[in-house]
MARKOL-895224 format. One record per residue (C-alpha): residue number from 0; x, y, z. Coordinates in Angstrom, 3 decimals. Layout:
# residues N
[NUM [X Y Z]];
...
# end
This chain:
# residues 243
[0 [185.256 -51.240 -45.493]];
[1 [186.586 -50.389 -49.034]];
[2 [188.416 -47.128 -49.393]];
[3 [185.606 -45.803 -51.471]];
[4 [182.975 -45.825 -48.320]];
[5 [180.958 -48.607 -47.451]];
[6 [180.170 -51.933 -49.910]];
[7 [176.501 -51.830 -50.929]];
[8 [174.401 -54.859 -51.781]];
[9 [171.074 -53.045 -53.759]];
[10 [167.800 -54.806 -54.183]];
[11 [168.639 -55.735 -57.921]];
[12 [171.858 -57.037 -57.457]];
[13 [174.635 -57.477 -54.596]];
[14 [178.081 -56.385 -55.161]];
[15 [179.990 -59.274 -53.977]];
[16 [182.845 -59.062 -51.232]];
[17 [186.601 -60.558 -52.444]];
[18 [188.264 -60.039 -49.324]];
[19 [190.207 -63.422 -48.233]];
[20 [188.695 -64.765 -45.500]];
[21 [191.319 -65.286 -42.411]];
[22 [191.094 -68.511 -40.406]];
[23 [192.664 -66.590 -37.072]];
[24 [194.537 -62.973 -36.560]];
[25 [196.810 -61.874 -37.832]];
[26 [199.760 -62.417 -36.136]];
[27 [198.614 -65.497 -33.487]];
[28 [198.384 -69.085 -34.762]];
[29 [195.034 -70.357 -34.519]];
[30 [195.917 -73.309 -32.249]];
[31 [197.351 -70.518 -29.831]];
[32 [194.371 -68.515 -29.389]];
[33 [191.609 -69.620 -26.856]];
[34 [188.382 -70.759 -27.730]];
[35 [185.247 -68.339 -28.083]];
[36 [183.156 -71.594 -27.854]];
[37 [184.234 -74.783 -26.134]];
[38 [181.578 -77.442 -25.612]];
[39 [182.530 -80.990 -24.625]];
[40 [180.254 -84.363 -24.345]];
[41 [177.385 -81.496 -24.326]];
[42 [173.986 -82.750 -23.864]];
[43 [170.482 -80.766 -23.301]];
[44 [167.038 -82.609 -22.689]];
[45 [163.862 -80.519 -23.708]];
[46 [160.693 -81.747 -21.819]];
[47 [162.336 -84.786 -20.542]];
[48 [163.432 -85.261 -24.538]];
[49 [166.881 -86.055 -25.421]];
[50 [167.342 -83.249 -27.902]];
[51 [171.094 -83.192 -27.979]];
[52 [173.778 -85.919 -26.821]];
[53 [177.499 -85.576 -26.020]];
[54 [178.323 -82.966 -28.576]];
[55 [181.508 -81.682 -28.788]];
[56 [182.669 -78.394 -30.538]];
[57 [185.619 -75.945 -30.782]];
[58 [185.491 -72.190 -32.281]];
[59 [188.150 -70.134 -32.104]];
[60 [188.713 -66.420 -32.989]];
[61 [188.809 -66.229 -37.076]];
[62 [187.489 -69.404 -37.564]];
[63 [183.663 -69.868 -39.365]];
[64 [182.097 -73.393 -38.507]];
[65 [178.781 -74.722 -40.639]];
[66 [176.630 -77.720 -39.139]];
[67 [174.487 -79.351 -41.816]];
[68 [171.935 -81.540 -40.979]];
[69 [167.948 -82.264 -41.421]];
[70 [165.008 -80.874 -39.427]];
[71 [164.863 -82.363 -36.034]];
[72 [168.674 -82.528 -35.927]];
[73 [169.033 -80.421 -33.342]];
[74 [170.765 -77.334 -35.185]];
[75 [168.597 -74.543 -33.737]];
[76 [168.842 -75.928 -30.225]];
[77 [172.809 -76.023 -31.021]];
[78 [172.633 -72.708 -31.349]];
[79 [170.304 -71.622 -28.589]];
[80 [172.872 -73.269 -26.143]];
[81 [176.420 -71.202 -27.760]];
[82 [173.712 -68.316 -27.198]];
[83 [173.505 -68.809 -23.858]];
[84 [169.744 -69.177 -23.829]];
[85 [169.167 -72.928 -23.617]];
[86 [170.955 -74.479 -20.271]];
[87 [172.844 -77.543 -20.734]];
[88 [171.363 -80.564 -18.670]];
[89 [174.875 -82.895 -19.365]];
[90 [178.538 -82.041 -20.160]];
[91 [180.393 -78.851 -19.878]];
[92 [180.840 -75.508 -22.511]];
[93 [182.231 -71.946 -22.172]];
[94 [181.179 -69.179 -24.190]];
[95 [183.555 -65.992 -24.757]];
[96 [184.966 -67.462 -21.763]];
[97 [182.033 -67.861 -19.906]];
[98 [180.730 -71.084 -17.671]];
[99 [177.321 -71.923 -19.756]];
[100 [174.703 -71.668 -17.072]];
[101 [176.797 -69.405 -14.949]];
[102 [176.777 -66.210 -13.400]];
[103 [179.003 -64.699 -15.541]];
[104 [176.586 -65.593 -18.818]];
[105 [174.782 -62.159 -18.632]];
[106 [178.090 -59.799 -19.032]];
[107 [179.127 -61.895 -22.619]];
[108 [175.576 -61.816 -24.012]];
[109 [176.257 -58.438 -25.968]];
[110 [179.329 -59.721 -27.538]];
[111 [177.106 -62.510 -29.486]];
[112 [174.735 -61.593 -32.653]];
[113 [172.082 -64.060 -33.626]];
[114 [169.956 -64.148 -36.470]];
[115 [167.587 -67.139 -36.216]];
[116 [164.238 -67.609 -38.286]];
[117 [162.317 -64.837 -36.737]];
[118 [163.488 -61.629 -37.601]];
[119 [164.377 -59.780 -34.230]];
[120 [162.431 -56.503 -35.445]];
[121 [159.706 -54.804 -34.071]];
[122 [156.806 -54.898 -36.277]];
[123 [155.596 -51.088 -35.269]];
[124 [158.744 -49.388 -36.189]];
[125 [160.037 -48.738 -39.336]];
[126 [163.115 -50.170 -40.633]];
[127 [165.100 -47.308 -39.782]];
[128 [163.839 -46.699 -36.414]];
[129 [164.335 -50.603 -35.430]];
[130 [168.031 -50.392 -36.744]];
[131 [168.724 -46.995 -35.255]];
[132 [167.233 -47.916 -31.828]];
[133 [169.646 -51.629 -32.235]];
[134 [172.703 -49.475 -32.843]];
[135 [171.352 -47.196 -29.772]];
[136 [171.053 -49.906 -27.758]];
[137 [174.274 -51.385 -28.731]];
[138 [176.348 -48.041 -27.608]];
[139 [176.812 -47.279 -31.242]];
[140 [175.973 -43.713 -33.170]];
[141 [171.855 -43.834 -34.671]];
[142 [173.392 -43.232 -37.877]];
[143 [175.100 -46.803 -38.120]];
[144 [171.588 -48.250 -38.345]];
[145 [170.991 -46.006 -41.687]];
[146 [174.268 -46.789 -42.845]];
[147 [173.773 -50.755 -42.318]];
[148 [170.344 -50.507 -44.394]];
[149 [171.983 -48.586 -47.387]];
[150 [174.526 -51.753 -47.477]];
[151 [171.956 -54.493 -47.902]];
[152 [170.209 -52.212 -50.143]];
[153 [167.363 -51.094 -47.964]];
[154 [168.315 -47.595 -48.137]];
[155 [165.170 -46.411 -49.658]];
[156 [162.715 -48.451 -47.262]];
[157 [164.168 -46.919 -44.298]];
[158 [161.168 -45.603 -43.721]];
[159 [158.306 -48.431 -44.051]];
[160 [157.097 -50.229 -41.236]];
[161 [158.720 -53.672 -40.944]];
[162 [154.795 -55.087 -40.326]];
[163 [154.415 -53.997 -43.817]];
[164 [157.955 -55.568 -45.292]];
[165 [158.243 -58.620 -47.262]];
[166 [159.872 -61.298 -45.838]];
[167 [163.092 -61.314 -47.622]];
[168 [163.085 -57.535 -46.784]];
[169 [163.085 -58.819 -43.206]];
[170 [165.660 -60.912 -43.309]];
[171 [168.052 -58.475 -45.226]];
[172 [167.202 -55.831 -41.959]];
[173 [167.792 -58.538 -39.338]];
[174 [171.105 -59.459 -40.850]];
[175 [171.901 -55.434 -41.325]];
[176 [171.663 -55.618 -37.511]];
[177 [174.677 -57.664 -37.199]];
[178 [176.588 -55.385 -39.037]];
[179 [176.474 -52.800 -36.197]];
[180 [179.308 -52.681 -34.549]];
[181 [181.560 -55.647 -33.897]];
[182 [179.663 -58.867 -32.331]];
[183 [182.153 -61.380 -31.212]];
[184 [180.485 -64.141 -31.770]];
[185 [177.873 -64.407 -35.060]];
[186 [175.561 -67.251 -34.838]];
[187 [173.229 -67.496 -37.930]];
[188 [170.353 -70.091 -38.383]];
[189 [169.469 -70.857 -42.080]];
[190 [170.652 -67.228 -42.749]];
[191 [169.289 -67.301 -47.108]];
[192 [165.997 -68.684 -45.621]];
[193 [163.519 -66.044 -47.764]];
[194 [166.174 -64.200 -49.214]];
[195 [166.745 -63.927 -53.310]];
[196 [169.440 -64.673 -54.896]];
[197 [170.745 -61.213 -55.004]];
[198 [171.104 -60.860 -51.394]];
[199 [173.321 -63.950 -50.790]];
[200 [176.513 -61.596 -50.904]];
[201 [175.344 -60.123 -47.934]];
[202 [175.871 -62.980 -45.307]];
[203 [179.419 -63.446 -47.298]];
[204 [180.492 -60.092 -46.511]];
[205 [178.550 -60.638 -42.812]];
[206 [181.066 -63.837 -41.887]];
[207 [184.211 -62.443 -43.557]];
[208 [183.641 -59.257 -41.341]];
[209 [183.117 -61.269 -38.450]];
[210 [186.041 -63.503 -38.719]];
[211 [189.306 -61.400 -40.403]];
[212 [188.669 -59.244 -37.382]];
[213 [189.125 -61.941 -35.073]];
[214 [185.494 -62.747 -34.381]];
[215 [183.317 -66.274 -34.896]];
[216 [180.590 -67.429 -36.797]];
[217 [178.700 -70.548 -36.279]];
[218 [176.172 -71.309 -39.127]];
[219 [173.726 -74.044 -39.338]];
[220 [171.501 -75.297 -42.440]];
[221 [170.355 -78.055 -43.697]];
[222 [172.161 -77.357 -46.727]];
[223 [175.872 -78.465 -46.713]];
[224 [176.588 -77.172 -49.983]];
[225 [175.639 -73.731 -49.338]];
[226 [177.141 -73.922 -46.071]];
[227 [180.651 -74.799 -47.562]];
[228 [180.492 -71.671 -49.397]];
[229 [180.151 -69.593 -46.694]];
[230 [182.352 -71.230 -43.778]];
[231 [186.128 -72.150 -43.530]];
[232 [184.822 -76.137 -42.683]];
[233 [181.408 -77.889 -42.596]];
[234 [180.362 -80.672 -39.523]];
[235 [177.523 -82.869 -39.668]];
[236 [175.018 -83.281 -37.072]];
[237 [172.297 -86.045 -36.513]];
[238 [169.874 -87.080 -34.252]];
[239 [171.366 -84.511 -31.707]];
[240 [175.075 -85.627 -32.229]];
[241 [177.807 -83.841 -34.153]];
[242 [179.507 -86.092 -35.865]];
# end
């Protein structure tokens, strides 16, 4: 964070981040360091439905990866398998080092932050108690989860209930909780879906975080453009294939 304490993005206007993004640590070449996702000739079937087919992707620590494509691509389910939650049914991947599908899955889960269409917040709770109770959970001090909310510029709603939030409120929280503490691994799923213009700083700062600390982010829209302004290199993926 800047000297000064931490950057701020407020509801009228973000203060954008001009920190050069890193494509690996400092110190280790990029082709050196092993691979926090590794998925080769990677295929999952939904239903009996081929929904992806012989993918094949590499993400190593510092790097940021976007995947553009159109609905029905298979983006989402991309990213439900590098989050461990969607079993492959061909091919091979490891994630933080784990064997998809394996035992050892559980134990990397907490190094991995996702952000997907639904905000992950619980609609009875107030923004502050949902972001206190993540950085709880998370084995970090309740006061990161006020300290997140004053960056996106949700300071002053701490205390509304997130049932009663707008939507682009919801989406500033939910990527506010991936700002706690240090996920290794930052998968994000349309992240600007519902949010203004103002907030777009936010997932900026969010990926250059991530990655000049040695981290990964995998992003996924249907908007290259946007995508290349956020990620170090953009992919395209169709009809379940990356091409």
């Amino acid at each position: 964070m800047p000297a000064g304490g931490p950057t701020r993005f407020s509801v009228s206007g973000a203060i954008p981040i001009h920190s050069k993004r890193v494509s690996h640590p400092p110190g280790q070449p990029a082709s050196s360091a092993l691979p926090l996702v590794d998925l080769v000739d990677l295929s999952v079937s939904l239903g009996g439905t081929p929904v992806l087919s012989g993918c094949r992707l590499t993400l190593r620590p510092g790097e940021s990866l976007g995947v553009a494509g159109p609905n029905g691509a298979g983006k989402s389910t991309l990213l439900g398998v590098v989050a461990t939650f969607i079993a492959p049914t061909g091919g091979s991947g490891t994630v933080l080092g784990a064997p998809l599908a394996s035992p050892r899955v559980p134990a990397v889960r907490p190094g991995i932050g996702w952000s997907g269409h639904l905000p992950a917040l619980y609609p009875d709770l107030t923004l502050g108690e949902n972001l206190t109770l993540n950085a709880q959970l998370t084995g970090y001090p309740a006061s990161q989860g006020q300290m997140v909310l004053e960056q996106v510029g949700l300071g002053a709603a701490a205390g509304i209930r997130a049932e009663r939030c707008s939507n682009g409120m919801l989406r500033r929280a939910d990527l506010a909780r991936l700002l706690i503490g240090s996920p290794r691994l930052v998968l994000l799923d349309e992240p600007d879906a519902g949010l203004d213009q103002d907030a777009a700083p936010i997932i900026d700062h969010l990926i250059r975080k991530t990655t000049t600390r040695g981290g990964a982010v995998l992003c996924v829209s249907h908007d290259a453009d946007k995508l290349s302004g956020w990620v170090d290199r953009v992919v395209e993926m169709r009809d379940g294939r990356i091409m």
